[in-house]
Residue, then its C-alpha position, 0 to 999 in steps of 0.5 A: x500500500x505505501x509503494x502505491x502511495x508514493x508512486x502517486x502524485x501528492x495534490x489532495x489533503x483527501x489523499x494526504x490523510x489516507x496515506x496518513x491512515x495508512x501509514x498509521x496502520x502500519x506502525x499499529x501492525x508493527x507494534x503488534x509484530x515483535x522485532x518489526x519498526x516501520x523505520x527499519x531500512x527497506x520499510x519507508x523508504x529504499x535501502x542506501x548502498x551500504x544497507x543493500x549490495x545489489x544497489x551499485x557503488x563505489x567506496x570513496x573517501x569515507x563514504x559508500x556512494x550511489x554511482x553509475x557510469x556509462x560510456x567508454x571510461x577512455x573517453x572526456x568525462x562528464x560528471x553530473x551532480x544532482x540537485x537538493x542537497x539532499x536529492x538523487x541523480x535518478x532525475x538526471x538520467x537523460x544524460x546518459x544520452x551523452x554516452x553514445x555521442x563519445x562522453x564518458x557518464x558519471x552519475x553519483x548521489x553525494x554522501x548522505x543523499x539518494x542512495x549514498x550512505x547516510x552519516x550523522x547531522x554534526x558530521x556534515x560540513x560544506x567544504x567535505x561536499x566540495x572535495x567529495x566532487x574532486x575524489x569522484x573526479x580522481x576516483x573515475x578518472x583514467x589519465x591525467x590528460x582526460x578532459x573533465x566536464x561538469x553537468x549541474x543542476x539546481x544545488x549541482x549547479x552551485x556545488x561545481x561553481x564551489x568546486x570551481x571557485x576552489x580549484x579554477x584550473x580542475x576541469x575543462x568546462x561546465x553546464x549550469x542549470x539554474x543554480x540558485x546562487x553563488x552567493x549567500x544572498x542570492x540563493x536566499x533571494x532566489x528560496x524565497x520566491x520559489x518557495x514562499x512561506x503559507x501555511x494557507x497553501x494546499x501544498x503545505x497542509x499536504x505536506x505537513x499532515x503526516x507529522x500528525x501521525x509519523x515523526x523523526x529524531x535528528x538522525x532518523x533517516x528513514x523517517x526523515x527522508x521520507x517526510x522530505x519526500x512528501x514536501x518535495x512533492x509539491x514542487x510539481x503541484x500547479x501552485x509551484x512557481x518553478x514551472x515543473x511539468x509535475x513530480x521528478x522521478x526519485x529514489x530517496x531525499x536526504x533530509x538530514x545532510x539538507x537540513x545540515x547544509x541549509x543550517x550551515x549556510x545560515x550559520x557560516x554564509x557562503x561566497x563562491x565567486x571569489x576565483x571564478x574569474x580565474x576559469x578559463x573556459x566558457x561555461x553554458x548557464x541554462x535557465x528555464x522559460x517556465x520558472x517564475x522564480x528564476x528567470x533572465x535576470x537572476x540568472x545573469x546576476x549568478x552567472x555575472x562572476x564567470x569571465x566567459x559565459x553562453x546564457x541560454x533560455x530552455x524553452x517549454x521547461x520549468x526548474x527540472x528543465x532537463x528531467x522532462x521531455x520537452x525541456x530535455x529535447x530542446x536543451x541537448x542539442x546546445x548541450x552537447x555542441x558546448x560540450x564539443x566545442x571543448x571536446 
């Protein structure tokens, strides 16, 4: 019954208070059942890479990953890093495409997102993030003379500036899809309008229902995790102001390293736009048509570091331009001729 739940599009408090009903059900049946908690891994929500075998990772640094590859491993890398923090890369696999025009594919969920491994709260710093994408990069990488290229979106698109702004000499190019903002402020600004605070919305109510029944501790993944889940659903709701075309495809959220990054960049602010001027290469800045949050202004304003920079405009898109069709399929041809101008 919880798999049929999820896989639904959240948009009624009806709905909400069933899957609420139903949820309530299940923890009476588990207090019933000796041994069985609806928070143990595999009940709520997928079990992480290092919870299960059969999910496919790699051992980095520290932490086990969630990671995919696709293409010759010979071939110039293109490393794509997902949204959130605290999102999965399952929405972003329409870049495999790249693979069968000569690029080798690297798909990841960062430590404590997706189906990576989870670690506590206070264990989370933003600088660990942004030499998680330089140990992936090593760690895939096959010759010092291999061109690498970043694809990111939303939160990606901010963590490879990060990545940029420390390292301006490491990679070779990169694809930007509506960072929220190198800065503190910007992305803040950008927060605000895309998801205001009211508590009047239908959305919110959704979203929030659950709490009534199903609550979490600090580090309690699987709860967490999935309540994340029901609030992100309504990005895809007719309420949203990103223009979505509905709900992008996931495995699992990662609440607690967002919550953690969210209250460290409160706590510490953030400037990553120090270094770029430094990077020598063109960079593609996509924003969407369908964004009202977004649009040609804020994205000039982010982009503004970077010395060299092609803006293009995704039409028929909202935020997650590159998940469904018609945003995909009117951004791929840029993609790929900015990809291999730089080839």
């Amino acid at each position: 019954m919880l798999a049929i739940f999820l896989s639904m599009k959240i948009t009624s408090s009806v709905q909400n208070k069933l899957l609420a009903t139903a949820i309530g059900c299940c923890i009476v049946l588990a207090s019933c059942t000796k041994g069985k908690r609806i928070d143990e891994p595999g009940n709520l929500v997928p079990k992480t890479a290092e919870q299960d075998a059969t999910v496919p990772s790699a051992k980095i640094g520290d932490a086990i990953l969630h990671t995919e590859t696709f293409g010759n491993p010979a071939n110039p890398m293109l490393l794509v890093l997902h949204g959130g923090p605290g999102s999965d890369y399952r929405y972003l696999l329409n870049c495999k495409a790249f693979a069968n025009d000569g690029y080798y594919v690297v798909f990841y969920d960062q430590r404590g997102s997706g189906l990576s491994q989870r670690f506590p709260r206070s264990s989370y710093t933003i600088d660990q993030i942004i030499e998680e994408v330089g140990d992936v990069i090593k760690h895939y990488r096959t010759s010092a003379t291999q061109k690498v290229f970043i694809l990111g979106h939303s939160w990606g698109g901010m963590l490879a500036s990060a990545y940029i702004n420390k390292y301006p000499q490491a990679i070779d190019g990169a694809i930007l899809g509506e960072p929220g903002g190198l800065t503190y402020d910007h992305m803040v600004s950008y927060i605000s309008k895309s998801r205001p605070s009211n508590i009047t919305k239908e959305v919110t109510n959704d979203a929030v229902y659950i709490d009534q029944i199903l609550t979490g501790t600090k580090n309690g993944h699987e709860i967490l995790d999935y309540k994340m889940m029901l609030l992100a659903a309504s990005d895809g709701s007719e309420e949203s102001a990103i223009g979505d075309e509905g709900y992008p495809p996931t495995w699992r959220a990662g609440a607690v390293i967002s919550y953690a990054l969210f209250d460290l960049g409160k706590k510490q602010g953030f400037d990553w736009t120090q270094n770029l001027s430094q990077f020598n290469h063109k960079i593609l800045f996509m924003y969407s048509a369908n964004n009202k949050a977004y649009g040609e202004a804020h994205a000039k304003a982010v982009a503004a570091p970077y010395r060299d920079v092609q803006m293009f405009r995704v039409e028929g898109a909202g935020h997650d331009m590159l998940t469904f069709a018609t945003g995909w399929n009117n951004a791929y041809a840029t993609m790929l001729q900015y990809l291999n101008e730089l080839k």
